[in-house]
PASEBA-1860 file (N, C-alpha, C; in nm, 3 decimals):
! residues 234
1> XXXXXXXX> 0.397/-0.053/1.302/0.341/-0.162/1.221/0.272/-0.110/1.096 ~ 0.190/0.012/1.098/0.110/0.067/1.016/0.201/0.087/0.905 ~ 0.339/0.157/0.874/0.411/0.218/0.844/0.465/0.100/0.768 ~ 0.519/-0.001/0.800/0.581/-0.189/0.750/0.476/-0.249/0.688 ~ 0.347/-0.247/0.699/0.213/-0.272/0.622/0.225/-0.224/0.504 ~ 0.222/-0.065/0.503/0.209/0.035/0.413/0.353/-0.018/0.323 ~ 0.439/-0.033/0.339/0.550/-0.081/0.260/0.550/-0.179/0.166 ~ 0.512/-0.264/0.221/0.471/-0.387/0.190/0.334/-0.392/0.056
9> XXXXXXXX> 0.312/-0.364/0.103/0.193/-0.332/-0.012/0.187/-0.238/-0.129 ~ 0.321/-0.200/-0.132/0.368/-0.114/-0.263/0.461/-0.212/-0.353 ~ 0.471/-0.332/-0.264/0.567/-0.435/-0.337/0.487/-0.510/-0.482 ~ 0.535/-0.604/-0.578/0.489/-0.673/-0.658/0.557/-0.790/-0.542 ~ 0.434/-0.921/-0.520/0.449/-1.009/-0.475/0.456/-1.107/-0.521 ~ 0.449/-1.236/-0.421/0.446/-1.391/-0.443/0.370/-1.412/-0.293 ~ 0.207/-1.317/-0.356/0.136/-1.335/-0.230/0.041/-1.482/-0.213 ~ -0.042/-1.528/-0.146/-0.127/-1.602/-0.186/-0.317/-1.516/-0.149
17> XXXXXXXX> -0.366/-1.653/-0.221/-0.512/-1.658/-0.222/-0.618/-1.708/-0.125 ~ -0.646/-1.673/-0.072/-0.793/-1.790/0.011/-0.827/-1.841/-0.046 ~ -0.890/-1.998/-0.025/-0.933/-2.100/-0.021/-1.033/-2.100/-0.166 ~ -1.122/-2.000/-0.120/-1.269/-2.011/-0.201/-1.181/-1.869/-0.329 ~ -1.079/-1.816/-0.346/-1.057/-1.769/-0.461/-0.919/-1.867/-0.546 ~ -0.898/-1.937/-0.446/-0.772/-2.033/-0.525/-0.871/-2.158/-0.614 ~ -0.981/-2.122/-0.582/-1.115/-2.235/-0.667/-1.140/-2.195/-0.793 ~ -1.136/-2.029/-0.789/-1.209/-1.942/-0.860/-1.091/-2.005/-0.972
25> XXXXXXXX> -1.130/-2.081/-1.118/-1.063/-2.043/-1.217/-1.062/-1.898/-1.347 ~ -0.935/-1.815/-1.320/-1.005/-1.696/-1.459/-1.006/-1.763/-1.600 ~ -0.997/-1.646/-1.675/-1.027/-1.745/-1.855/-0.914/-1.780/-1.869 ~ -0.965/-1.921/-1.910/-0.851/-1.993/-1.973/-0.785/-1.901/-2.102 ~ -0.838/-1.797/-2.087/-0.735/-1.743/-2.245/-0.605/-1.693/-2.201 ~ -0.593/-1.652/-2.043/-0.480/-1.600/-1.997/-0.408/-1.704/-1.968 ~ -0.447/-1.808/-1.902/-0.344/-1.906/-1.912/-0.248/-1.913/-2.115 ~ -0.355/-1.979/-2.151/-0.315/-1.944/-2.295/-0.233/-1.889/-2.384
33> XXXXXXXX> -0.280/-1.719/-2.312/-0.233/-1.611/-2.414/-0.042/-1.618/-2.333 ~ -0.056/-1.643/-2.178/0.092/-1.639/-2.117/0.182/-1.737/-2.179 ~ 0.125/-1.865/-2.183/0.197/-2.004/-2.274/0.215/-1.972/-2.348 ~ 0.178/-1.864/-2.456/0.164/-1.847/-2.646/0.295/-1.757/-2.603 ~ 0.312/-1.684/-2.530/0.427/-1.603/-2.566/0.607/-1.653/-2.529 ~ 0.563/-1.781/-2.448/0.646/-1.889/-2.436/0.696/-1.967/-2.534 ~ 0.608/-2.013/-2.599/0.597/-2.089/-2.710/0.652/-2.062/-2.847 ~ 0.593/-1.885/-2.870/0.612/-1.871/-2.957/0.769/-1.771/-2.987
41> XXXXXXXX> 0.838/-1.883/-2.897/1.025/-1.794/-2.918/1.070/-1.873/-3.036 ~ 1.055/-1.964/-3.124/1.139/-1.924/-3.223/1.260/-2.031/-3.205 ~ 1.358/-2.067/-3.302/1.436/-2.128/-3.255/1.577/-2.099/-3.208 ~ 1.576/-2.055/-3.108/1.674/-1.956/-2.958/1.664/-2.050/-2.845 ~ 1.763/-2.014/-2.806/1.803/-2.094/-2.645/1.731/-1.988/-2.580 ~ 1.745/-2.034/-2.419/1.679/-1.952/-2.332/1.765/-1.843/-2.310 ~ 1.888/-1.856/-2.297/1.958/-1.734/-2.277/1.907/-1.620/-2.354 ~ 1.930/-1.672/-2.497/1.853/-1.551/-2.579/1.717/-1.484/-2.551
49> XXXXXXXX> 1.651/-1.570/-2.581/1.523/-1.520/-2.545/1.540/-1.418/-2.433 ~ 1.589/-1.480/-2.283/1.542/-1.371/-2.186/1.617/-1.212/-2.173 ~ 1.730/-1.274/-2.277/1.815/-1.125/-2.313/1.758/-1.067/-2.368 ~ 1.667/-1.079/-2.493/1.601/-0.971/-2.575/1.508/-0.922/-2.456 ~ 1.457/-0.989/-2.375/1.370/-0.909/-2.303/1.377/-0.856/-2.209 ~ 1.541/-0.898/-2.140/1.561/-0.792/-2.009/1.605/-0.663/-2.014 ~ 1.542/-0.608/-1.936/1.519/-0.416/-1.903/1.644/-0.400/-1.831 ~ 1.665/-0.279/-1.912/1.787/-0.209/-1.810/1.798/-0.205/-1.683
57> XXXXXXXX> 1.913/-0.227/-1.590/1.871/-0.235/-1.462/1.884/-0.104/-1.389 ~ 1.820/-0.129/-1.320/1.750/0.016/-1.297/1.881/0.129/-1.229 ~ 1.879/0.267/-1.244/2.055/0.311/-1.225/2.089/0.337/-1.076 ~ 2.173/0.322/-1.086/2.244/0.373/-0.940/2.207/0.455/-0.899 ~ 2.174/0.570/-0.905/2.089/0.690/-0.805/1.997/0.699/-0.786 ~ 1.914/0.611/-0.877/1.757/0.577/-0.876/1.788/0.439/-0.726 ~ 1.859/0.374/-0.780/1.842/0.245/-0.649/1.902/0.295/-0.535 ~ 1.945/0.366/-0.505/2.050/0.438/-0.342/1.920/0.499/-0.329
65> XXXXXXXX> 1.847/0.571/-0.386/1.717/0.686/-0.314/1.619/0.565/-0.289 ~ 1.610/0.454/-0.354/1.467/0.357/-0.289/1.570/0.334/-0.140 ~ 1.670/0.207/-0.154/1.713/0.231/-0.006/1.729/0.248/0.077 ~ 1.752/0.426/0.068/1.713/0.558/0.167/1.622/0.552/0.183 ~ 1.500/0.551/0.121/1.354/0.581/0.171/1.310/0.436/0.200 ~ 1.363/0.322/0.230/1.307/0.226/0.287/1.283/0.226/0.474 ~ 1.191/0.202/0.551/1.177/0.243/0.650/1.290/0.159/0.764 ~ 1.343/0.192/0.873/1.431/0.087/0.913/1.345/0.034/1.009
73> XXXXXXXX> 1.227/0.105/1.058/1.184/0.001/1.136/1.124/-0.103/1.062 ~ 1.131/-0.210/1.138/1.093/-0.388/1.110/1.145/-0.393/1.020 ~ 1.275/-0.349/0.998/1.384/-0.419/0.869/1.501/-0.532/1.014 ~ 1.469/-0.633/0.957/1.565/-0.735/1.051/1.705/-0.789/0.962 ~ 1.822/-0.792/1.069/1.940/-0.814/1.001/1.951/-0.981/1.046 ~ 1.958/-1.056/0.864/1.992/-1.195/0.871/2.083/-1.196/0.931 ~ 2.106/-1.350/0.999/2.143/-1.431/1.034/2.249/-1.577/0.922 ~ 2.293/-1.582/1.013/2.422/-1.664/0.956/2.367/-1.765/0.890
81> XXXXXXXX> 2.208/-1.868/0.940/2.157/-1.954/0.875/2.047/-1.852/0.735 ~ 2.040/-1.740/0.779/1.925/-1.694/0.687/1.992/-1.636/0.522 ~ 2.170/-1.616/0.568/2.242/-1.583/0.434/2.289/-1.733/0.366 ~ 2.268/-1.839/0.454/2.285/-1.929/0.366/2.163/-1.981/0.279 ~ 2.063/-1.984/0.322/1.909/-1.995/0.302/1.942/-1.915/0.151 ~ 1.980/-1.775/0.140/1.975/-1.698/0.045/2.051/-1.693/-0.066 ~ 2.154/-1.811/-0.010/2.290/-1.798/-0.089/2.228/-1.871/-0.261 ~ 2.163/-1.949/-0.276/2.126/-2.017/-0.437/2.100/-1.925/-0.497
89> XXXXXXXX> 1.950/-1.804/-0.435/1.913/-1.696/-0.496/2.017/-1.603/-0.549 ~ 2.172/-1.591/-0.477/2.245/-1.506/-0.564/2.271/-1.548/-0.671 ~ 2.305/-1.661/-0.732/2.277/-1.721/-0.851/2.161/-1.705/-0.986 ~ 2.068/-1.685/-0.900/1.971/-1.657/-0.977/1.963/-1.479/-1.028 ~ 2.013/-1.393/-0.920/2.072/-1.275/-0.949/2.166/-1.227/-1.054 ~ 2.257/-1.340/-1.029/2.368/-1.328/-1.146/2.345/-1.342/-1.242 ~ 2.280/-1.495/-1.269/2.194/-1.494/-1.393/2.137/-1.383/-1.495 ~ 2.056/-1.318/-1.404/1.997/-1.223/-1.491/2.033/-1.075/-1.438
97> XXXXXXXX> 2.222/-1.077/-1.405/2.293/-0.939/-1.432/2.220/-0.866/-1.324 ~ 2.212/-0.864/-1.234/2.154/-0.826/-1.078/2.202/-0.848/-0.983 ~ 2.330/-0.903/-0.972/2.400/-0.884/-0.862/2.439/-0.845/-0.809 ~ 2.413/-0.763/-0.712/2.440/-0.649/-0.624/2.374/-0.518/-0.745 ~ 2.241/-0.533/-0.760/2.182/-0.453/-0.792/2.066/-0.452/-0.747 ~ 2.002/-0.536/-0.731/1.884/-0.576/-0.636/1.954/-0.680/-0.515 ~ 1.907/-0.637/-0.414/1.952/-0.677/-0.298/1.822/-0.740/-0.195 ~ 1.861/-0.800/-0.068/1.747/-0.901/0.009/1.776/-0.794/0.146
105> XXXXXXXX> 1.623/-0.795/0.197/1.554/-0.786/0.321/1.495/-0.840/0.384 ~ 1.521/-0.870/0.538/1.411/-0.902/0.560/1.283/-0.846/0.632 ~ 1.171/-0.851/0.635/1.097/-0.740/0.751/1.042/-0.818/0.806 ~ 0.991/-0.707/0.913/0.900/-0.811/1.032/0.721/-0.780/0.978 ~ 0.685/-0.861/0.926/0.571/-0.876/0.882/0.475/-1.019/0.896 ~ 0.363/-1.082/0.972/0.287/-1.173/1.015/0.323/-1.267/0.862 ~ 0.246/-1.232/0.731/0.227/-1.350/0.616/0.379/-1.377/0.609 ~ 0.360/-1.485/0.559/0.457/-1.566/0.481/0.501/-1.459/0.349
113> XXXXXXXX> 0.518/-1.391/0.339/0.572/-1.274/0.237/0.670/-1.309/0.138 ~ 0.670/-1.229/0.013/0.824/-1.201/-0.046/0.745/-1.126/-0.188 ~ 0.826/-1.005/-0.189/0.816/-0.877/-0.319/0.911/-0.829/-0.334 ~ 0.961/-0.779/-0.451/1.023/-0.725/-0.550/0.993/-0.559/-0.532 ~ 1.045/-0.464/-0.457/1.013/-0.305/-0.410/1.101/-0.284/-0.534 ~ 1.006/-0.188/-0.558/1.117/-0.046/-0.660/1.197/-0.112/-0.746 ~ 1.187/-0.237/-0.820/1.309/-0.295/-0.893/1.456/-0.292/-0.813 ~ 1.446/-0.289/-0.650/1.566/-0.226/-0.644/1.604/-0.340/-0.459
121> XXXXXXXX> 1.514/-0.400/-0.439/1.524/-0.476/-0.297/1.399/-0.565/-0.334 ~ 1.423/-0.713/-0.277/1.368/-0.840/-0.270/1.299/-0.831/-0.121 ~ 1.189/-0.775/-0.092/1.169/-0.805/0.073/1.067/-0.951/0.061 ~ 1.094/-1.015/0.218/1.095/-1.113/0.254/1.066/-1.107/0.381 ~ 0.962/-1.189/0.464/0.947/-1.230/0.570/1.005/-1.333/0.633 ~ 1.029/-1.324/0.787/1.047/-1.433/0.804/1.014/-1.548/0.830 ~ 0.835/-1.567/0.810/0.781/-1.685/0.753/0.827/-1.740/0.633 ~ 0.776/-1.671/0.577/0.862/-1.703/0.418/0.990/-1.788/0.414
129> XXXXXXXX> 1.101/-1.676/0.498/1.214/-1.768/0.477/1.205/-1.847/0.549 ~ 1.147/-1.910/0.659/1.191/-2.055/0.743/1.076/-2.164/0.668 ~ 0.982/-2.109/0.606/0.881/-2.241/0.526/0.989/-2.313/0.401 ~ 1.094/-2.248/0.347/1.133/-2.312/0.193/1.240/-2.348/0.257 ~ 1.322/-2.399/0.143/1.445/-2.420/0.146/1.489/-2.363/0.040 ~ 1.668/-2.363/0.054/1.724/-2.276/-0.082/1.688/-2.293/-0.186 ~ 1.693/-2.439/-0.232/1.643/-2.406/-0.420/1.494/-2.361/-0.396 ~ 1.402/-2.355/-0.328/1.308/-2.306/-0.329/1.298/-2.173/-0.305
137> XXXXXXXX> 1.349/-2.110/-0.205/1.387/-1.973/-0.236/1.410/-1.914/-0.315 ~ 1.519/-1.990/-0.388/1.555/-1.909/-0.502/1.466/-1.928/-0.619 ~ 1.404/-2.026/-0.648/1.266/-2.043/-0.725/1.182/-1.951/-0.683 ~ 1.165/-1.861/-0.535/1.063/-1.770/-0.578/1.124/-1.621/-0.616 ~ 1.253/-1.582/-0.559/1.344/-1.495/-0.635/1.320/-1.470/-0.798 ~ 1.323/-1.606/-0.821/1.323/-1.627/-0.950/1.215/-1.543/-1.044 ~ 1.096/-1.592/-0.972/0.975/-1.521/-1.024/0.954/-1.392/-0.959 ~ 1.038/-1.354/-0.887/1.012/-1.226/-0.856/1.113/-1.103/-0.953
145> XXXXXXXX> 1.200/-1.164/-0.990/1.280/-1.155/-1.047/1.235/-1.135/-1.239 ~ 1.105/-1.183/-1.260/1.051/-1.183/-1.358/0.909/-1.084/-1.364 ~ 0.956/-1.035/-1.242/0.826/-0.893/-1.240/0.944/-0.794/-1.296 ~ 1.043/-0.769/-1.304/1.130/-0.680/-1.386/1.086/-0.692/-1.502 ~ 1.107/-0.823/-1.560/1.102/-0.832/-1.706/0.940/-0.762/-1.765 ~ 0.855/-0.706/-1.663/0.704/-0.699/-1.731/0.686/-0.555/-1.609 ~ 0.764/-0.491/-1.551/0.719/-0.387/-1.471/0.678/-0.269/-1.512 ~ 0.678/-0.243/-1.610/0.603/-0.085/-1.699/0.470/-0.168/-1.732
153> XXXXXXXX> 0.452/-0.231/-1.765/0.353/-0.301/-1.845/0.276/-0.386/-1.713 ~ 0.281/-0.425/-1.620/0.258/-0.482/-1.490/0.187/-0.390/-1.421 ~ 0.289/-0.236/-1.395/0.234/-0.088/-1.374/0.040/-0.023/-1.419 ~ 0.103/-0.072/-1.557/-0.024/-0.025/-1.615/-0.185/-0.092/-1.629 ~ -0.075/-0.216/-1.607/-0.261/-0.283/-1.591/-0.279/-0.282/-1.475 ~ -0.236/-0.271/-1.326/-0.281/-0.250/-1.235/-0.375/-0.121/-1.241 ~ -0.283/-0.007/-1.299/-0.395/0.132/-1.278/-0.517/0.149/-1.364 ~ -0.520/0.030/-1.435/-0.620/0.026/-1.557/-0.713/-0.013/-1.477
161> XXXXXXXX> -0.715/-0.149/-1.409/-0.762/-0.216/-1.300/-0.855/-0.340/-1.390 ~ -0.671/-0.331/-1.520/-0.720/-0.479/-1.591/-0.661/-0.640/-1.508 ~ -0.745/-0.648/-1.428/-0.716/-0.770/-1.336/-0.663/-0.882/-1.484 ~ -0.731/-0.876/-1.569/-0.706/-1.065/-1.649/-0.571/-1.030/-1.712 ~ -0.573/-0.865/-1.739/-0.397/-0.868/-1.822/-0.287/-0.890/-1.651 ~ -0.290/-0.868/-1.538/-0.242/-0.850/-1.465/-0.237/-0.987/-1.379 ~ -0.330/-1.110/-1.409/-0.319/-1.267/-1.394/-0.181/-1.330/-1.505 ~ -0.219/-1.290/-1.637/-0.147/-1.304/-1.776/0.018/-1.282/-1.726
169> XXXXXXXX> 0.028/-1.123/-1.675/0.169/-1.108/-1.647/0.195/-1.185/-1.502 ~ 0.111/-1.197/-1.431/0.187/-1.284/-1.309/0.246/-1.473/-1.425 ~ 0.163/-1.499/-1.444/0.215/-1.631/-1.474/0.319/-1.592/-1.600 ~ 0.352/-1.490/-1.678/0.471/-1.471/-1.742/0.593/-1.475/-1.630 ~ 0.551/-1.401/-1.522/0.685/-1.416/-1.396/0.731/-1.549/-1.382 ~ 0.597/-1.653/-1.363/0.634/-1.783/-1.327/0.720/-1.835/-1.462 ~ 0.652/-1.821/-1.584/0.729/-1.879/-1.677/0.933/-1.837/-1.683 ~ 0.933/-1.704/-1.679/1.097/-1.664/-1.655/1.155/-1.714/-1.548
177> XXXXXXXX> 1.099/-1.737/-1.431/1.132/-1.830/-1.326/1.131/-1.951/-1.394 ~ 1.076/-2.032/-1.436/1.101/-2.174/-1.494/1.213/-2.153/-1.577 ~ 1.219/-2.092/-1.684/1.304/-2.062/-1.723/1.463/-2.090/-1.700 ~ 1.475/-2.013/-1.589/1.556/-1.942/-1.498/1.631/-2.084/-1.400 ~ 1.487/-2.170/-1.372/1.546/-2.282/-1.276/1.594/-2.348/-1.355 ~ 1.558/-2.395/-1.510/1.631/-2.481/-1.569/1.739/-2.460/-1.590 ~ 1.833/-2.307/-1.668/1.957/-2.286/-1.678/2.040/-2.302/-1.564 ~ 1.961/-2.315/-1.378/2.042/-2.301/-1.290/1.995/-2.456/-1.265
185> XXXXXXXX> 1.972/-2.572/-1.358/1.948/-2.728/-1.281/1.878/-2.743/-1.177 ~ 1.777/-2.663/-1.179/1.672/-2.690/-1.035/1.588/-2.717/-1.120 ~ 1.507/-2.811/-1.028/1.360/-2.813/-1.133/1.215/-2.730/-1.063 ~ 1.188/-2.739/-1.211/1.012/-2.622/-1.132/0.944/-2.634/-1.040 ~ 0.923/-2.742/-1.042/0.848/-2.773/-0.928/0.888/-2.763/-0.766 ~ 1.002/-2.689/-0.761/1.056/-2.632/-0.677/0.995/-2.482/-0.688 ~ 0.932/-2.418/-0.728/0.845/-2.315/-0.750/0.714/-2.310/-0.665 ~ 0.666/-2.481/-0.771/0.514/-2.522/-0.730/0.523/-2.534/-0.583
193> XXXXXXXX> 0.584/-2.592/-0.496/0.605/-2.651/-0.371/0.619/-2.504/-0.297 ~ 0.715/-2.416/-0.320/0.731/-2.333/-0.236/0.651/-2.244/-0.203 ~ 0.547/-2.182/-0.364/0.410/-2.113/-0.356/0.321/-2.210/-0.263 ~ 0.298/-2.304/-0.324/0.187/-2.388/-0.212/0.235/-2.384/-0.055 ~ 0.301/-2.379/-0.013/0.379/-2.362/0.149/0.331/-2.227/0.178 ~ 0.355/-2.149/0.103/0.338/-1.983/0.139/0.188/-1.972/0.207 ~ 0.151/-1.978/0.082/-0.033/-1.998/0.092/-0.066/-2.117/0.201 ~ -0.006/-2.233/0.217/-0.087/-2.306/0.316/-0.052/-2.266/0.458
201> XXXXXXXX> 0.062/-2.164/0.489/0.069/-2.119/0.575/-0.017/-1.956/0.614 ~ -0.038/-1.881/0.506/-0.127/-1.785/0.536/-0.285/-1.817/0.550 ~ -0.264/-1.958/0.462/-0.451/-2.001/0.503/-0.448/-2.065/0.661 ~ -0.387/-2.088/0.688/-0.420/-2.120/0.821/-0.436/-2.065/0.953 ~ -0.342/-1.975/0.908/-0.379/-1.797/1.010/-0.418/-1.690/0.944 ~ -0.530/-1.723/0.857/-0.576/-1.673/0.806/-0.560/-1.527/0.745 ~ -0.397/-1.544/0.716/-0.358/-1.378/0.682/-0.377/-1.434/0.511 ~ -0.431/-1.489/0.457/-0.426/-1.463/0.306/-0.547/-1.392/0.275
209> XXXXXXXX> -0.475/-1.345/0.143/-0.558/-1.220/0.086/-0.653/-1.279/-0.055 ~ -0.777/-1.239/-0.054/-0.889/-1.244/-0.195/-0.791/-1.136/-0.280 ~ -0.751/-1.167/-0.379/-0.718/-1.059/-0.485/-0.770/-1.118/-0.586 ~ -0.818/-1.047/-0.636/-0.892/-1.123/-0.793/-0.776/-1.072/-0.885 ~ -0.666/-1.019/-0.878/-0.539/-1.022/-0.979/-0.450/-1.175/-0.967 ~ -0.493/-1.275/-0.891/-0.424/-1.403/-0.869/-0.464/-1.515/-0.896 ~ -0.379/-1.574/-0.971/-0.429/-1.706/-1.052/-0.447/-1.799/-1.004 ~ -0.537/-1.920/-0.971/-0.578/-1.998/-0.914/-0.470/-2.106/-0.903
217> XXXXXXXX> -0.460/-2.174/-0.800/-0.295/-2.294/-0.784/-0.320/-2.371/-0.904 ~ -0.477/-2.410/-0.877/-0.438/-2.529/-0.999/-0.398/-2.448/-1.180 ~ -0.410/-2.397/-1.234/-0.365/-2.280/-1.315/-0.234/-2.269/-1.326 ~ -0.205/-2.219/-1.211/-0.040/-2.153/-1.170/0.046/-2.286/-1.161 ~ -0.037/-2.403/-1.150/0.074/-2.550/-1.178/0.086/-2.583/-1.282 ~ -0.057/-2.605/-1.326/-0.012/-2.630/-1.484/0.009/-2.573/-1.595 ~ 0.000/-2.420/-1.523/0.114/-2.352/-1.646/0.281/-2.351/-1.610 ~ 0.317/-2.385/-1.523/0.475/-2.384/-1.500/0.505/-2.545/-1.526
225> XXXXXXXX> 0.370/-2.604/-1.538/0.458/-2.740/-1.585/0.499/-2.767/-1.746 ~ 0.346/-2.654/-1.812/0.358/-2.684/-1.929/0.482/-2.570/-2.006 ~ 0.539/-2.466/-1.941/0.630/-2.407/-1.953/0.735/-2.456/-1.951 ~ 0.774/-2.589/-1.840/0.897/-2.680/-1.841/0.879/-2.741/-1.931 ~ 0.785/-2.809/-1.989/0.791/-2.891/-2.130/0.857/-2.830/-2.241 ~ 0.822/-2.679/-2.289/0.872/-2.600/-2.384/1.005/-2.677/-2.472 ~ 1.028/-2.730/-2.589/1.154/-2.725/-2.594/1.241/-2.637/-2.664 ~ 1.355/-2.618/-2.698/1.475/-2.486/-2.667/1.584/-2.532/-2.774
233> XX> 1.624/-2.441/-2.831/1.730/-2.469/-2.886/1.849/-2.453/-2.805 ~ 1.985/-2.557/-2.873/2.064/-2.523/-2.716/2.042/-2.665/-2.662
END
């Protein structure tokens, strides 16, 4: 167990908050400063936009060695209902040129889970997967999927231990996920719903975590709503 813990916690997540820190609002400048960089694309479709900003994907011998060094214990092999569960998210893969480059796990881990390891595997609990449904799944893919787009820079403010730049880039994730659901006809709020499930299931068995790097729900809604408003050329 120690060993599947330890894993897990090297991930970039779609963790949640307790109660009395999902209250806590940070500065409104990060909400702000994340919307301003939304905002200020210019007149480009979304495709464009997220092309100028997607990172090389990460290479083939770099992703076979994370793999290898992933642990096999409490790695569980889906199920016939759990690859259909997963099947929208390949879409969202394709989308952004990741298909069969980042790949899904699941582990045996208590929270409601799901992180983005090594740019190179999506792990997932199986709380997680039986609380959503597919377009919701793939809405959190989505945003996990948008810790690529900010992972050098994500890196660094963690070791800085600049929590408000490291709120800023989580809700940039959410925004490329919005993004992301509109080109694939889902709507956001298939995001909002599936984060809130996560969290109302770790608050209740009390496996959620205080991180002061996590943006408060009410925050994290109404910046993915005001991100769907955005309009786009295209």
């Amino acid at each position: 167990m120690g060993q599947r813990l330890r894993l897990t916690m090297t991930c970039v997540a779609v963790m949640t908050v307790t109660a009395a820190a999902a209250e806590r609002k940070p500065p409104a400048k990060t909400g702000n400063s994340a919307l301003a960089f939304f905002a200020a694309h210019g007149e480009v479709t979304i495709d464009d936009f997220l092309e100028r900003l997607r990172p090389a994907p990460i290479d083939e011998h770099q992703r076979l060695r994370v793999l290898e060094a992933l642990p096999r214990q409490g790695a569980i092999r889906a199920g016939a209902g759990d690859v259909a569960k997963m099947s929208l998210a390949q879409n969202v893969l394709a989308y952004h040129t990741r298909r069969g480059v980042i790949t899904f796990q699941i582990i045996d881990v208590p929270p409601a889970f799901i992180g983005l390891h090594e740019r190179t595997v999506i792990l997932v609990s199986p709380p997680a997967l039986a609380l959503v449904n597919k377009e919701e799944f793939a809405a959190l893919v989505a945003h996990e999927i948008g810790h690529e787009y900010v992972w050098t820079e994500y890196q660094l403010a963690v070791r800085r231990g600049d929590s408000e730049h490291v709120r800023e880039l989580e809700l940039r994730c959410d925004g490329v996920a919005v993004l992301t659901l509109r080109r694939l006809g889902l709507k956001p709020e298939r995001l909002i719903r599936a984060v809130e499930m996560l969290t109302w299931y770790n608050e209740q068995r009390h496996l959620a975590v205080d991180w002061k790097e996590y943006v408060s729900r009410d925050e994290r809604r109404s910046f993915i709503r005001a991100v769907a408003s955005l309009p786009w050329a295209g």
